[in-house]
MIMAR-681676 format. One record per residue (C-alpha): residue number from 0; residue in three letters; chain; x, y, z. Coordinates in steps of 0.2 Angstrom, whole numbers, padded with zeros to 4 digits. Example, Ala and Ser with C-alpha at 12.3 -4.5 7.8 and 13.67 -1.06 7.14 Angstrom:
<0,"ala","A",<0062,-0022,0039>>
<1,"ser","A",<0068,-0005,0036>>
END
This chain:
<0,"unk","A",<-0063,0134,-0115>>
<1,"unk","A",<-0043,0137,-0112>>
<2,"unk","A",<-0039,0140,-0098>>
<3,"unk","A",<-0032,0157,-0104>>
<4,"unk","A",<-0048,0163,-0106>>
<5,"unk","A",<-0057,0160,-0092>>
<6,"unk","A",<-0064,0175,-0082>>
<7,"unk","A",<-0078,0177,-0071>>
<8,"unk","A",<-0093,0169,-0083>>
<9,"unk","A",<-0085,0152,-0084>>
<10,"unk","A",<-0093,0139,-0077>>
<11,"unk","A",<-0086,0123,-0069>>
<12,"unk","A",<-0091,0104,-0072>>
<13,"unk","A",<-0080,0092,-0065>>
<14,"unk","A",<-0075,0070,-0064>>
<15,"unk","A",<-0077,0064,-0046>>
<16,"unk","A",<-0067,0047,-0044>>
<17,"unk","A",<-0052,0040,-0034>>
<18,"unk","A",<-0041,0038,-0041>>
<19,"unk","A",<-0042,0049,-0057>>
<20,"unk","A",<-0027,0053,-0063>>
<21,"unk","A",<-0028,0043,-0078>>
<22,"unk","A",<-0045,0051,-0082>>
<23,"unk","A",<-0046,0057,-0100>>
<24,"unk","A",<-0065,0065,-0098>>
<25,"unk","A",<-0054,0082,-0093>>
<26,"unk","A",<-0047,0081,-0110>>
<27,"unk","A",<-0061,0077,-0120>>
<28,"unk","A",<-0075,0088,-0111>>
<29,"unk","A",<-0061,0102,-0111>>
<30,"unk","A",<-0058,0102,-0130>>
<31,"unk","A",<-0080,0102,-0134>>
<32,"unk","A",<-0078,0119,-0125>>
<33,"unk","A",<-0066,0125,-0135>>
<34,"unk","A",<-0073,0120,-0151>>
<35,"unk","A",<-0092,0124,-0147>>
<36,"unk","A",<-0087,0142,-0140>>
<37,"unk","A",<-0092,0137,-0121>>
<38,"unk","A",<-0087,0147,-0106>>
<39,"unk","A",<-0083,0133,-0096>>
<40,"unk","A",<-0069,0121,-0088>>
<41,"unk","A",<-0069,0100,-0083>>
<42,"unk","A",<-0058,0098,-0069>>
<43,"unk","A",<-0054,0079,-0062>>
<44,"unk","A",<-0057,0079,-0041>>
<45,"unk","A",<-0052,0063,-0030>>
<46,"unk","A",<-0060,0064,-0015>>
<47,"unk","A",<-0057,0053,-0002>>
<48,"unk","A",<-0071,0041,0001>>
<49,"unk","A",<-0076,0047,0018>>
<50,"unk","A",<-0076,0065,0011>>
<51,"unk","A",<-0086,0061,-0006>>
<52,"unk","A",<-0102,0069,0004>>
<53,"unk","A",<-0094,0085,0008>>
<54,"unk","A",<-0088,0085,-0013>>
<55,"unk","A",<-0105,0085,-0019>>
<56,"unk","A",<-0110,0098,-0006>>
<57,"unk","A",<-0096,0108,-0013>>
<58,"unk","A",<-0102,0107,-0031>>
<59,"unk","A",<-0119,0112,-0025>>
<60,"unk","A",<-0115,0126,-0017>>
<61,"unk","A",<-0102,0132,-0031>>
<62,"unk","A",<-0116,0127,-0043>>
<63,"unk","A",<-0105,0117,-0053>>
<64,"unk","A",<-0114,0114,-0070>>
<65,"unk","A",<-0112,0095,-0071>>
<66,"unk","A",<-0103,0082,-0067>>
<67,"unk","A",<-0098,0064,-0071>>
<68,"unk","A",<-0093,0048,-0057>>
<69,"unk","A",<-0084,0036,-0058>>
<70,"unk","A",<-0075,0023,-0049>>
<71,"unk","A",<-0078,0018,-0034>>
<72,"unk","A",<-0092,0034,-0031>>
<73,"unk","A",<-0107,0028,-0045>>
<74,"unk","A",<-0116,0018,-0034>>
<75,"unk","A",<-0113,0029,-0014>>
<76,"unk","A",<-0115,0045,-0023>>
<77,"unk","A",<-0134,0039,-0025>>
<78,"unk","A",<-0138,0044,-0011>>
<79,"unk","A",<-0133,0062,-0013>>
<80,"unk","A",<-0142,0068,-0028>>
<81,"unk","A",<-0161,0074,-0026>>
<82,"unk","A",<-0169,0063,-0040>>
<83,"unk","A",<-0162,0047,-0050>>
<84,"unk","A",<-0166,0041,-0066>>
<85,"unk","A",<-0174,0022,-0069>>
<86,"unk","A",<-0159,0013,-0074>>
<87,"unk","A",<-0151,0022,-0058>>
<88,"unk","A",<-0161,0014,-0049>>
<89,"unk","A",<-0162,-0001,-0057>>
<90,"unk","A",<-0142,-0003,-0059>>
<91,"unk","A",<-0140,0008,-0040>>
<92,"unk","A",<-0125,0018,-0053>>
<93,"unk","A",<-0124,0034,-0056>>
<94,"unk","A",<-0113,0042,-0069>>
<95,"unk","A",<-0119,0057,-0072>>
<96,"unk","A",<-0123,0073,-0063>>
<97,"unk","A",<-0136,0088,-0071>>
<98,"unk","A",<-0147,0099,-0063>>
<99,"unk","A",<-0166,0098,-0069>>
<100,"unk","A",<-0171,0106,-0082>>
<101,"unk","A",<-0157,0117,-0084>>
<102,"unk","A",<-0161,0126,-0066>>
<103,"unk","A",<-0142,0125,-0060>>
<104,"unk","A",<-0141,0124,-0040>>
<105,"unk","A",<-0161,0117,-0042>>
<106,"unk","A",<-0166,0099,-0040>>
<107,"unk","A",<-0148,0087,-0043>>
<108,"unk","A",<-0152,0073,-0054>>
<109,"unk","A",<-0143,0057,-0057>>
<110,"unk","A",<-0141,0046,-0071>>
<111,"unk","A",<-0130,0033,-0081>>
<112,"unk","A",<-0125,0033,-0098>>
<113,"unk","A",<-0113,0019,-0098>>
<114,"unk","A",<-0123,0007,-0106>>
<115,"unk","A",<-0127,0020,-0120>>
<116,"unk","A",<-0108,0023,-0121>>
<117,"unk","A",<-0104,0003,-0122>>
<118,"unk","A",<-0118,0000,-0135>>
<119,"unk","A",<-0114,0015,-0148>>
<120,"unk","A",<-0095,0010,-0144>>
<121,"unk","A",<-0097,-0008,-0149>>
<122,"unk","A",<-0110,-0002,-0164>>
<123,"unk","A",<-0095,0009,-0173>>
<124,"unk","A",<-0085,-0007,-0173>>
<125,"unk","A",<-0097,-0016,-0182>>
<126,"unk","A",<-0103,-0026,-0171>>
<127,"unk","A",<-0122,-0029,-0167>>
<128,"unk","A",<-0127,-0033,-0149>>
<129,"unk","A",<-0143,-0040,-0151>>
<130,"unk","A",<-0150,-0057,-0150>>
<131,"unk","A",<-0134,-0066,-0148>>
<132,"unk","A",<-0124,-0076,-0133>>
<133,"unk","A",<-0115,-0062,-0121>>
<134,"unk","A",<-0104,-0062,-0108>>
<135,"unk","A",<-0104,-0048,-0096>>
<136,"unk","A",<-0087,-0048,-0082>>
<137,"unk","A",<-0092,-0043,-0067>>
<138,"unk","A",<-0109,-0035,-0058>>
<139,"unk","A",<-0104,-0018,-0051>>
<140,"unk","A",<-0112,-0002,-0057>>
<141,"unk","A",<-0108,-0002,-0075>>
<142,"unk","A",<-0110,-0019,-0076>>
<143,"unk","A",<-0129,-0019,-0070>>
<144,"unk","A",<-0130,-0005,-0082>>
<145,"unk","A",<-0126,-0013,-0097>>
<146,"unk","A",<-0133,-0029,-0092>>
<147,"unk","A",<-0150,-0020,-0091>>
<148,"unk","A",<-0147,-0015,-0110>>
<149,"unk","A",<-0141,-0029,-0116>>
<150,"unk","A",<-0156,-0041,-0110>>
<151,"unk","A",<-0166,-0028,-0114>>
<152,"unk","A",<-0160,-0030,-0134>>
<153,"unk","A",<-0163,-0048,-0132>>
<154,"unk","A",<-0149,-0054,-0128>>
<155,"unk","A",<-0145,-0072,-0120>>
<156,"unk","A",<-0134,-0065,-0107>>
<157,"unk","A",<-0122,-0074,-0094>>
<158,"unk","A",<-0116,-0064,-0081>>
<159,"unk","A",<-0097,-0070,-0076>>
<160,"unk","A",<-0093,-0064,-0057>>
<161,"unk","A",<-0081,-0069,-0041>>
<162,"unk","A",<-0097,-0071,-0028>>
<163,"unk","A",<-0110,-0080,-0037>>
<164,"unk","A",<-0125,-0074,-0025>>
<165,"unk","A",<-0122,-0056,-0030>>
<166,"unk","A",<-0121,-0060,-0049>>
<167,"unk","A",<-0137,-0070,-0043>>
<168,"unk","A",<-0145,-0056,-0036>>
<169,"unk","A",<-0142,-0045,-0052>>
<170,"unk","A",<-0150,-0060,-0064>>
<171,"unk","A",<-0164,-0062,-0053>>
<172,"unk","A",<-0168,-0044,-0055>>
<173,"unk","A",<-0166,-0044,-0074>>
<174,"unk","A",<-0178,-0059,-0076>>
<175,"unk","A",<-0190,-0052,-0067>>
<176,"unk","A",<-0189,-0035,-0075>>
<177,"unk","A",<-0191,-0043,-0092>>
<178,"unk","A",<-0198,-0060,-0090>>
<179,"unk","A",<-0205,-0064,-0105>>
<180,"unk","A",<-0196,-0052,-0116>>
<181,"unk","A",<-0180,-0059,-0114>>
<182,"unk","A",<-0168,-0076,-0113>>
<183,"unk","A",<-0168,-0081,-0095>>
<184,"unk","A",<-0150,-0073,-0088>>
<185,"unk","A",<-0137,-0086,-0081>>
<186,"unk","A",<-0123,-0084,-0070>>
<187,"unk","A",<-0105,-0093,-0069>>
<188,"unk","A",<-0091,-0089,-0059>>
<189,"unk","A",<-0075,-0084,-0067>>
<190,"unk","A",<-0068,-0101,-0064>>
<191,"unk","A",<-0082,-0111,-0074>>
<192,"unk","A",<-0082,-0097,-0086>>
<193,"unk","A",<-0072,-0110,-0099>>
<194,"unk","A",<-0086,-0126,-0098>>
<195,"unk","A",<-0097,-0112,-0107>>
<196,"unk","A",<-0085,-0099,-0115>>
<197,"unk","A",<-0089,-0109,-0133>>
<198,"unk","A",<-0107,-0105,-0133>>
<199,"unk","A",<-0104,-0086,-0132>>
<200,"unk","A",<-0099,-0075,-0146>>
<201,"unk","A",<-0097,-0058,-0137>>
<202,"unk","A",<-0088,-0054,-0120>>
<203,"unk","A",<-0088,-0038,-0111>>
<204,"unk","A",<-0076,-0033,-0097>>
<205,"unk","A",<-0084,-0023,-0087>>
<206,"unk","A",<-0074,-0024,-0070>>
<207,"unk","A",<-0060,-0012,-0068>>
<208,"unk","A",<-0048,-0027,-0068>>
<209,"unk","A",<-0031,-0024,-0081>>
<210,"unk","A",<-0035,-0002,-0078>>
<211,"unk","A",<-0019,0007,-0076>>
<212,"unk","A",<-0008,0006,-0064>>
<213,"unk","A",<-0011,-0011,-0066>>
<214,"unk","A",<-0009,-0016,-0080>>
<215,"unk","A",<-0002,-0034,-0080>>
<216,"unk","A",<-0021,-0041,-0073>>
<217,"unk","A",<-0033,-0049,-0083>>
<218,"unk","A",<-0052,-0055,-0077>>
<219,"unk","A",<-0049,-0070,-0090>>
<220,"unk","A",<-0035,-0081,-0094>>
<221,"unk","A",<-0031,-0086,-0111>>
<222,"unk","A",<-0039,-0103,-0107>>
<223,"unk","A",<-0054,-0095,-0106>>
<224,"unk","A",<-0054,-0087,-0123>>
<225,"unk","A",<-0061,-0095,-0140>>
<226,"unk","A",<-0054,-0090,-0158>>
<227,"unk","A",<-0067,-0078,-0165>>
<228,"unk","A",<-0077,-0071,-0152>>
<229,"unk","A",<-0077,-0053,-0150>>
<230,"unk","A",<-0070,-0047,-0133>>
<231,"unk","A",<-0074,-0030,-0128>>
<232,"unk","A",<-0066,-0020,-0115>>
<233,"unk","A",<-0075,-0006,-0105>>
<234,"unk","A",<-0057,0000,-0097>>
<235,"unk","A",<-0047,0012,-0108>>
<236,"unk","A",<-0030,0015,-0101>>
<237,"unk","A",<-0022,0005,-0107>>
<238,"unk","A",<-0029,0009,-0123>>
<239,"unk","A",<-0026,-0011,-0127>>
<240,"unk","A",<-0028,-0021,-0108>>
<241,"unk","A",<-0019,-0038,-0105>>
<242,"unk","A",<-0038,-0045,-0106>>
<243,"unk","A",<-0037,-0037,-0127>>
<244,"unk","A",<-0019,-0043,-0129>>
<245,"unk","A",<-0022,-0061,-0125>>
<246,"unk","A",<-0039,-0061,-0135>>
<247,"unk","A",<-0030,-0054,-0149>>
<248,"unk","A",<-0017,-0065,-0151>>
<249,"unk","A",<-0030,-0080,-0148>>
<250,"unk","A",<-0038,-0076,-0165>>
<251,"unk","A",<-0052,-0064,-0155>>
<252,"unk","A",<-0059,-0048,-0164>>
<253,"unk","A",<-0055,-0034,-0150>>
<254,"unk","A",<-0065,-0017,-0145>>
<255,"unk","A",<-0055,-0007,-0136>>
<256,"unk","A",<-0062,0002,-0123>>
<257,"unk","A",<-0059,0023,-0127>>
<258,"unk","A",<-0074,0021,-0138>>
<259,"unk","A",<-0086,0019,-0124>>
<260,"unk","A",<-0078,0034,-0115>>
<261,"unk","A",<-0082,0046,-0130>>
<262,"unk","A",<-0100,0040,-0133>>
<263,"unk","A",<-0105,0040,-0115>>
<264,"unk","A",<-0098,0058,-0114>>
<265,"unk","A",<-0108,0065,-0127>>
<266,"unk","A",<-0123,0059,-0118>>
<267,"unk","A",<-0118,0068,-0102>>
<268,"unk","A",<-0114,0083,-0113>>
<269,"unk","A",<-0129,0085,-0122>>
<270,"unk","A",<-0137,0083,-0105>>
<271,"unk","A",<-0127,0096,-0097>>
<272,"unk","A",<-0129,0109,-0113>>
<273,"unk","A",<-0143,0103,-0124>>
<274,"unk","A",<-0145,0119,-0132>>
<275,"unk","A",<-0128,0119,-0137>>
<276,"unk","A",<-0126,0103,-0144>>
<277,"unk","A",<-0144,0101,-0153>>
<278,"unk","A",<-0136,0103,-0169>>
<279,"unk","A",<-0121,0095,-0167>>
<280,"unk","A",<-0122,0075,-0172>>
<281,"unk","A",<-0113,0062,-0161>>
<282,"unk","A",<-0102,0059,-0176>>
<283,"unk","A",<-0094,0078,-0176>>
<284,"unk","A",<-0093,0078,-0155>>
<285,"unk","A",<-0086,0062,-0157>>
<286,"unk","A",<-0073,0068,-0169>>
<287,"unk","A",<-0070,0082,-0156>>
<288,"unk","A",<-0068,0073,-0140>>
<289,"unk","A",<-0057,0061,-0148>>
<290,"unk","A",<-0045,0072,-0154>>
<291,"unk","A",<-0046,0080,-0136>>
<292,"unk","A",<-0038,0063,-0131>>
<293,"unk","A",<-0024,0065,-0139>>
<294,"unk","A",<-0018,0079,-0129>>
END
């Protein structure tokens, strides 16, 4: 919905993160309800961390209609919303805020759709995450997320991290969740990561390492890339991190990380306004969002 036209029928959803200026979720949410004919604005809020408790009372009582989370709120917001999803609580990440069963200002619901988002991201670039040898960097929120999906496609997953005991706790967790049903999870530091880097075919950045402003960092070194392994990174401005420049130029495939942005949006989205969006397919709302990015 412009901002031209907004009057008093027009709902507010909002991004809680800190810092989020370079958010593009405004852009993309913005133009859905523009094209699709909804009354509503997307604003970006940064609360600082010992105000994100009052933020969330502030969008109950303006009965804000949704909400996503991001950086570094998914995991403390948790334990601020009324009712959380499985992989929430699994992953302890939250990305998504929706009211339950439509009732706005009822029961606050939490729920993640990053891994959903990395999955259908990784899936338009042609690349199949299922039973092969992955990489995962890092073992924060969206990290746990997407660990949980890839292991639970069968994936032989190593999870790469700075403190091994937390990357430990997060592998314990998964083997026992799926033991049986899955390889049995590993973990490395990022500086053994090259001993083992050859037996893995796809890597994916989930830490917030090489995000603007800075943009000169990268969770890897070139050492620690091999010639034909996919690298995927989760963070999307830049467009194309350090971490996708070096991989590139080692003879890596890259998927850039803007992708993932779009897909988990649309599953907010549709959670937010499922009437709305029931005949829409992800294609068309992808198409939409991604054209919001632009500006």
């Amino acid at each position: 919905m412009s901002q031209l036209n907004i009057n008093g029928k027009t709902e507010s959803l909002c991004i809680f993160g800190n810092p989020i200026g370079h958010s593009k979720s405004p852009l993309m949410h913005n133009a859905l309800f523009e094209a699709l004919g909804i009354n509503a604005v997307y604003h970006p809020h940064a609360p600082e961390p010992e105000n994100l408790a009052d933020a969330i009372k502030g969008f109950r009582v303006l009965k804000y209609r949704g909400a996503n989370v991001t950086i570094p709120y998914k995991t403390p917001v948790m334990e601020l919303v009324d009712e959380l999803s499985d992989i929430s609580k699994f992953t302890d990440s939250v990305n998504t805020l929706y009211w339950k069963d439509g009732i706005v200002g009822g029961t606050l619901c939490g729920t993640t759709t990053d891994p959903y988002g990395c999955i259908r991201n990784l899936e338009a670039f042609e690349v199949t995450p299922e039973n092969t040898t992955v990489a995962l960097l890092g073992n924060g929120g969206a990290a746990k997320a997407i660990a949980y999906t890839l292991v639970e496609r069968g994936n032989e997953l190593t999870i790469v991290c700075r403190a091994k005991e937390k990357g430990q706790a997060l592998a314990d967790g998964l083997n026992k969740l799926f033991a049986g049903k899955a390889p049995t999870v590993q973990v490395v530091t990022f500086a053994e990561f090259a001993k083992v880097s050859a037996s893995i075919k796809l890597i994916i950045n989930a830490t917030s390492v090489g995000m603007t402003p800075n943009v000169d960092e990268s969770p890897l070194t070139e050492a620690d890339l091999t010639p034909g392994q996919v690298v995927c990174d989760i963070v999307y401005t830049p467009r194309k991190t350090k971490l996708l420049q070096m991989a590139e130029a080692k003879g890596c495939r890259i998927v850039t990380g803007e992708g993932m942005l779009v897909h988990q949006g649309i599953e907010s989205f549709r959670k937010w306004f499922p009437a709305e969006t029931k005949d829409k397919t992800n294609d068309e709302l992808a198409a939409i969002m991604r054209k919001g990015m632009q500006g």
